[in-house]
VOBABA-503896 format. One line per field, with one value per residue (C-alpha): residue number from 1; residue in three letters; x, y, z. Coordinates in Angstrom, 1 decimal, always signed. Each point is the difference from the previous one (the first is absolute). Layout:
num	[NUM/...]
residuo	[ala/...]
X	[X/...]
Y	[Y/...]
Z	[Z/...]
***
This chain:
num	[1/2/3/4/5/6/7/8/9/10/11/12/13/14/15/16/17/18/19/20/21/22/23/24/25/26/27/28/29/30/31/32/33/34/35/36/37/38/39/40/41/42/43/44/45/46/47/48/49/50/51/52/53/54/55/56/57/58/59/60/61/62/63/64/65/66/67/68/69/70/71/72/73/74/75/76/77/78/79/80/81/82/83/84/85/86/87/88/89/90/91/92/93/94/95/96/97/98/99/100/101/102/103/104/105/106/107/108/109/110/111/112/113/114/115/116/117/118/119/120/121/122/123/124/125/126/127/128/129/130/131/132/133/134/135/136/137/138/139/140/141/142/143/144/145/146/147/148/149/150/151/152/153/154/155/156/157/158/159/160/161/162/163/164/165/166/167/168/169/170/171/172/173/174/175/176/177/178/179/180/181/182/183/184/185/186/187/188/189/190/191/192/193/194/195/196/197/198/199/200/201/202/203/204/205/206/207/208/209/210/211/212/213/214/215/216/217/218/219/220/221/222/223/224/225/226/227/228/229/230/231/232/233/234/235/236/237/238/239/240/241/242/243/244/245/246/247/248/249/250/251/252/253/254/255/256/257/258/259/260/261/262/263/264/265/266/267/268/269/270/271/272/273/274/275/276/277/278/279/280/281/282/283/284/285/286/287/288/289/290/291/292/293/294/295/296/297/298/299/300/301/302/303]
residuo	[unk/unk/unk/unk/unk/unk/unk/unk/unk/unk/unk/unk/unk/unk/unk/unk/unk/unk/unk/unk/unk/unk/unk/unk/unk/unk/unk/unk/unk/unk/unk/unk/unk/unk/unk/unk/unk/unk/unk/unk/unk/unk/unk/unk/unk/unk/unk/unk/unk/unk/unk/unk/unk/unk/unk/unk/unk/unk/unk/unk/unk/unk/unk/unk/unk/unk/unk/unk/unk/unk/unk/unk/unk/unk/unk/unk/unk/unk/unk/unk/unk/unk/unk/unk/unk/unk/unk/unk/unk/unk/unk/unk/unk/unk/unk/unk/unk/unk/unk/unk/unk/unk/unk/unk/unk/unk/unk/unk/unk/unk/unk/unk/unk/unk/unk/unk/unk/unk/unk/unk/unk/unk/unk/unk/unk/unk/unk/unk/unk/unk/unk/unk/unk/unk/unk/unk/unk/unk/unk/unk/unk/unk/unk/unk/unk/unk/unk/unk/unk/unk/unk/unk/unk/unk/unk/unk/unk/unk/unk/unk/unk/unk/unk/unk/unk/unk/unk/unk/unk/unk/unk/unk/unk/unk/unk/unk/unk/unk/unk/unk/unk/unk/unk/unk/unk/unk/unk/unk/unk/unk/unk/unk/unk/unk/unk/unk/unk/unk/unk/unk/unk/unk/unk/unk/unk/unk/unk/unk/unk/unk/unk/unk/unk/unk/unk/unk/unk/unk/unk/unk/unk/unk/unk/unk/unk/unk/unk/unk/unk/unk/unk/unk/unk/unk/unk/unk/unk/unk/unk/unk/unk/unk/unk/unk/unk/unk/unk/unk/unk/unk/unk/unk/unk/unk/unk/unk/unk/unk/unk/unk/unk/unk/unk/unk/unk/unk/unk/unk/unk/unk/unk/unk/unk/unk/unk/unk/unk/unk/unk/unk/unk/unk/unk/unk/unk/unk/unk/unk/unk/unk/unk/unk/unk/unk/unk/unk/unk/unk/unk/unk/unk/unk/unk]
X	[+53.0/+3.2/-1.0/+2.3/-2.9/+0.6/-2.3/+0.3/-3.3/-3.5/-1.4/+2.6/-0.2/-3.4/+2.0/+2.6/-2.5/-1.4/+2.5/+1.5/-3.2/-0.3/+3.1/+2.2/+3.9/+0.8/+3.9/+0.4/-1.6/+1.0/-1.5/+0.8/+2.5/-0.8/-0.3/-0.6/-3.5/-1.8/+1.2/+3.6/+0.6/+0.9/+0.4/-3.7/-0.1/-2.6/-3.1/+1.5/+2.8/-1.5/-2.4/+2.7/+2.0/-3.4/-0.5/+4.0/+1.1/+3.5/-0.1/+1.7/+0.0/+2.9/+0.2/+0.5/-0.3/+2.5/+2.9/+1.6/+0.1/-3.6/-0.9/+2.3/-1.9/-3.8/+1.8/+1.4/-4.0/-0.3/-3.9/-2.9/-1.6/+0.4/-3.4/+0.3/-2.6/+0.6/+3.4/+1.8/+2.8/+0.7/+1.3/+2.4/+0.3/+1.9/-2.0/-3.1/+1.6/+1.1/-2.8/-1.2/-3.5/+1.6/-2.3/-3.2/-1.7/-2.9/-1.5/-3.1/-1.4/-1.9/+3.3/+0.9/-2.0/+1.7/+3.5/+2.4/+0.2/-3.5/-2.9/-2.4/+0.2/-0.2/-3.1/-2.0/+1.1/-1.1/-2.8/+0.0/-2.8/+2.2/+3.2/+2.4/+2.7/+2.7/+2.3/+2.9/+3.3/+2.6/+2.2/+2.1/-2.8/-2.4/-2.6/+0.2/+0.1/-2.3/-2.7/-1.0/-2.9/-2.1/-3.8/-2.1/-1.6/-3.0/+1.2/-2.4/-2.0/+1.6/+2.9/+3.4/+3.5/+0.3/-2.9/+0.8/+3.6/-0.8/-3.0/+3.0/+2.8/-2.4/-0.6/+3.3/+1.0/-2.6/+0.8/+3.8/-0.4/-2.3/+2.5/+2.7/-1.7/-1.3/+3.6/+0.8/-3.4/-0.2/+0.7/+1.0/-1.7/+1.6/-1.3/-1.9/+1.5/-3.1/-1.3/+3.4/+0.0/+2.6/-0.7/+2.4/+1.3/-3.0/+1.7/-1.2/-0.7/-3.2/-1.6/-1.6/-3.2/-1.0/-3.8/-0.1/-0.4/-3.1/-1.5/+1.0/+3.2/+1.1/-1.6/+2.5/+2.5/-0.8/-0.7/+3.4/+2.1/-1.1/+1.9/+2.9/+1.0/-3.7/-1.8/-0.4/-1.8/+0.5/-2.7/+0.2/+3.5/+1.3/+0.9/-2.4/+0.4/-3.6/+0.3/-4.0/-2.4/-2.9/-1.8/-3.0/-2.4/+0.0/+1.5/+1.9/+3.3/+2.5/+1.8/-3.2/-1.9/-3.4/-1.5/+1.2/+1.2/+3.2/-2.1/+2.5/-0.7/+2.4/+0.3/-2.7/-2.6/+1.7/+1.8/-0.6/+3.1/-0.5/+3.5/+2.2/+4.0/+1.0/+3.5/+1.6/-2.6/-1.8/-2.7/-3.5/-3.5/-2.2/-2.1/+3.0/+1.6/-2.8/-0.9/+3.6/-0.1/-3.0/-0.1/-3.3/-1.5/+1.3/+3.4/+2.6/+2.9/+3.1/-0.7]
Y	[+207.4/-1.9/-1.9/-2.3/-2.5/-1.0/-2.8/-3.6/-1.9/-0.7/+3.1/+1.9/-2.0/+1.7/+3.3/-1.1/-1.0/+3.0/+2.1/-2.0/-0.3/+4.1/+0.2/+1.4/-1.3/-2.1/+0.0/-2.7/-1.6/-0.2/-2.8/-2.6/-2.4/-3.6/-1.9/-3.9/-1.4/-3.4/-3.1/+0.0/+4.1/+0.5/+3.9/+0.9/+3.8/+2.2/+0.9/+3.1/-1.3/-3.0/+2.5/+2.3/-2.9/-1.1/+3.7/+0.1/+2.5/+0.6/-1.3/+1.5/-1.8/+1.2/-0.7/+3.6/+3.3/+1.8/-0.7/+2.6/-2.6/-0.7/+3.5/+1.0/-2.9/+1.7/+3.3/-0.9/-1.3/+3.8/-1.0/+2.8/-1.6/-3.1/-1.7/-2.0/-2.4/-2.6/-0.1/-1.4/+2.5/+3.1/+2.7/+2.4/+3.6/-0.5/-2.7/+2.7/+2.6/-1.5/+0.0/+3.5/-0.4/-1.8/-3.3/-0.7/-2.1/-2.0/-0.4/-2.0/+2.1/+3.6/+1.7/+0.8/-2.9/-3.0/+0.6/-3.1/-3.4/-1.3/+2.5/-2.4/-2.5/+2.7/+2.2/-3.6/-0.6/+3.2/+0.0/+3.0/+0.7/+1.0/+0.2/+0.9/+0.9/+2.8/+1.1/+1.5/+1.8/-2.0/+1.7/-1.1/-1.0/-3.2/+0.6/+4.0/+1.4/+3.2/-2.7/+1.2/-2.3/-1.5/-2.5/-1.7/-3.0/-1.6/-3.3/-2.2/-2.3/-3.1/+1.1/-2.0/+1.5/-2.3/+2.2/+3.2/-0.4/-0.6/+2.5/+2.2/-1.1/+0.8/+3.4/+1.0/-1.3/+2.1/+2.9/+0.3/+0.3/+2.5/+1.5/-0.2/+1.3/+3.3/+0.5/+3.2/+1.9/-2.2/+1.9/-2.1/+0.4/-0.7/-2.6/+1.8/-0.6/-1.1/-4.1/-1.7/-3.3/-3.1/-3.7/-1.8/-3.1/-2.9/-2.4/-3.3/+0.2/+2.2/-2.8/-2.4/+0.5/+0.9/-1.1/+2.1/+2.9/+2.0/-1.5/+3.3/-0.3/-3.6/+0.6/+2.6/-2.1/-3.1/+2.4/+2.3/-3.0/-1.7/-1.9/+1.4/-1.2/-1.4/+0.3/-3.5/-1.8/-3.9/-2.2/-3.5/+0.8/+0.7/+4.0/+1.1/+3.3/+2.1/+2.1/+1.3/+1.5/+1.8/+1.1/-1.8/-0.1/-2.8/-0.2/-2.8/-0.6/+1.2/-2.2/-1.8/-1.5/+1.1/-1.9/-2.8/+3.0/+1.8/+2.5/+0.4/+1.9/+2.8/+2.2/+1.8/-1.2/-2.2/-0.9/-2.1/-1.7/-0.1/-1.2/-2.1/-1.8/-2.8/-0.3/-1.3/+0.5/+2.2/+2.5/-1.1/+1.9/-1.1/-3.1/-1.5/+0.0/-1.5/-2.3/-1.4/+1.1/+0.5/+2.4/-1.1/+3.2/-0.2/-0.8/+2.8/+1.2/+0.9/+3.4]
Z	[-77.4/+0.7/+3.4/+2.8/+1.1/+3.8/+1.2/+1.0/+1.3/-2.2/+1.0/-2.2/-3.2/-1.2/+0.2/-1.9/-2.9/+0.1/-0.3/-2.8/-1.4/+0.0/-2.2/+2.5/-0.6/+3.0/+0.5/+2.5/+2.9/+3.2/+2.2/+3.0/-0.5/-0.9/+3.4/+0.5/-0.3/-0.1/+1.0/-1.7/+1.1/-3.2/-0.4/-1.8/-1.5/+1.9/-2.1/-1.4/-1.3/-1.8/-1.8/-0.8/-2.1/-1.6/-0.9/-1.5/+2.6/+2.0/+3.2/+3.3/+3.3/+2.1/+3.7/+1.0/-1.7/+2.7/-1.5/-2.6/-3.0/-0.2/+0.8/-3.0/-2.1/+1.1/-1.1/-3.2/-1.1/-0.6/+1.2/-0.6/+3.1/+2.4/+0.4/+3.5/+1.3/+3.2/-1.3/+3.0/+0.7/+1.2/-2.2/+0.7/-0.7/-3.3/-1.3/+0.7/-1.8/-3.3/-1.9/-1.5/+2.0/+3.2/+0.8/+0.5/+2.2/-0.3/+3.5/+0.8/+2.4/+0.4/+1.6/+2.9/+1.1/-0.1/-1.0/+0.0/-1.0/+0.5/-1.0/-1.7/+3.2/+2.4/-1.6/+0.2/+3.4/+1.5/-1.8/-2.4/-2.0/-2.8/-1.4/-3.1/-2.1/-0.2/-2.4/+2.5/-0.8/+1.8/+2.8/+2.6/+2.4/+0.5/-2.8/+1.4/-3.8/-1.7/-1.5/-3.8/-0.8/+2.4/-0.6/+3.2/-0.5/+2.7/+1.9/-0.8/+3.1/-0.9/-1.4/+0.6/-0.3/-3.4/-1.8/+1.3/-1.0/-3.5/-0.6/+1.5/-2.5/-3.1/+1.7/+0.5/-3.4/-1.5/+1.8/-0.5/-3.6/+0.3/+2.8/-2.4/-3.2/+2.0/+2.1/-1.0/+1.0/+3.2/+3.2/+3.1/+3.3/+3.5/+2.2/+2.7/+3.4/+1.5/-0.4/-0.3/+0.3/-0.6/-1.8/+2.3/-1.9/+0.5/+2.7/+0.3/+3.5/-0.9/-2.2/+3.2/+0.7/+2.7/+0.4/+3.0/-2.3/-1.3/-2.9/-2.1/+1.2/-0.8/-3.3/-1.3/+1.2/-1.7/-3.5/+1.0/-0.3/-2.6/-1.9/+1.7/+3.1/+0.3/+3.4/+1.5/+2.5/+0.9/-0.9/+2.1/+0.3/-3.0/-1.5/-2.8/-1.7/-0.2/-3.5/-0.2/+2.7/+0.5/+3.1/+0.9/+2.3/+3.1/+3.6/+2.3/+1.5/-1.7/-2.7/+0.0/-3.6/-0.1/-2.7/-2.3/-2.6/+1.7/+1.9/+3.0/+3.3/+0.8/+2.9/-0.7/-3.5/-2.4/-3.1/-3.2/-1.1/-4.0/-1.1/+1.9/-0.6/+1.8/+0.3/-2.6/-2.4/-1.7/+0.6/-0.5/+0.5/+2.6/-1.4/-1.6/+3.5/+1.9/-2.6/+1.3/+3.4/+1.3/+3.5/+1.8/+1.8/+3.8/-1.2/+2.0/-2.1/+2.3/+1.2]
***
């Protein structure tokens, strides 16, 4: 098929692979513009559009697609199907209706839950058991669409946004090209009305912890924002990211070390702390960060 790829972060560059590598034509790529990064803020190209180059592809990365021009521009692609995946934007009604097949959207969720802009972070968070990918037809609405293809996958016990997000890029790779080879027997199915949810945007006023909390609770926290924002705690007065957790056994006052091994007392049971970043530095599992710092048992992290 002839196929408008829409995507800008990591996440979308296994999709983009895959389709290419399934022999479908790709006519152009749409993606995030170059922004500033690093220490000079020299404009860096998002992950998509670095592989797109590498892969010899046209490369699209307007600031709007509301204006008449571009929408003209999408149009003229004369696309079978748009393929869109944490692209960035939001795509009006003439954008949607230029290709043949419309757009499809590659949501990491099992819809309705968690429509919106942080479905991976939020399913850890609340503590799902599991979670998923969909294949929706794009509309109007916030990830409202008839969804054509849809695969659940089990969040694992220890697992951190960073895993899940990855086991969910290959999934939804995989399962747009089978999507896209089986398009004209598939038959789209409306989102029920009941278990709607929204993935608000992660803020970074979620990511303290507080040591107040249940054991399970500060848990999903510390695995729901990992890498990204990172929970954090301060350790003798300086911010440290916690990236790994697991519920252990153990009580005390809250914030409180347990043992010489990062077993911390929470609100009710406790946490291990297996991966840790100082600021300024980077991550490191648990021995390698006491080997350096050592936190004796009876040592209280800021609640």
């Amino acid at each position: 098929m002839r196929v408008i790829f829409m995507g800008t972060p990591e996440f979308s560059v296994p999709v983009l692979d895959a389709l290419a590598g399934a022999g479908h034509e790709i006519a152009a790529v749409y993606c995030q513009p170059p922004r500033p990064a690093g220490r000079g803020k020299k404009p860096r190209p998002t992950p998509v559009h670095a592989r797109a180059e590498a892969l010899g592809l046209k490369v699209r990365h307007p600031v709007s697609l509301k204006g008449a021009e571009e929408q003209a521009a999408f149009a003229a692609l004369k696309a079978d199907v748009a393929v869109v995946v944490a692209y960035g934007l939001i795509l009006p009604q003439p954008v949607l209706d230029a290709p043949r097949h419309g757009c499809l959207n590659i949501h990491a969720s099992r819809l309705p839950r968690w429509r919106g802009a942080a479905p991976i972070h939020r399913a850890i968070l609340e503590g799902d058991a599991e979670t998923g990918i969909c294949i929706m037809q794009m509309e109007a609405g916030l990830d409202t669409g008839p969804v054509l293809l849809r695969e659940a996958t089990a969040i694992r016990p220890e697992e951190t946004t960073a895993t899940l997000h990855d086991r969910l890029s290959a999934m939804g790779a995989a399962l747009i090209v089978t999507a896209l080879d089986r398009l004209d027997t598939l038959v789209p199915q409306p989102q029920p009305d009941e278990g709607v949810t929204y993935a608000a945007k992660i803020d970074k006023s979620e990511a303290r912890i507080d040591w107040t909390q249940p054991a399970e609770a500060v848990d999903r926290q510390i695995r729901g924002l990992s890498p990204f924002p990172g929970a954090w705690t301060e350790i003798d007065g300086e911010r440290v990211k916690l990236l790994a957790s697991r519920v252990a056994t153990g009580q005390g006052a809250p914030g409180t070390a347990l043992d010489d091994a990062l077993t911390i007392a929470c609100g009710s049971g406790a946490v291990e702390i297996l991966r840790l970043q100082r600021a300024g530095k980077g991550a490191q599992d648990r021995d390698a960060y006491l080997r350096g710092r050592p936190l004796p048992a009876g040592t209280q992290l800021q609640a």
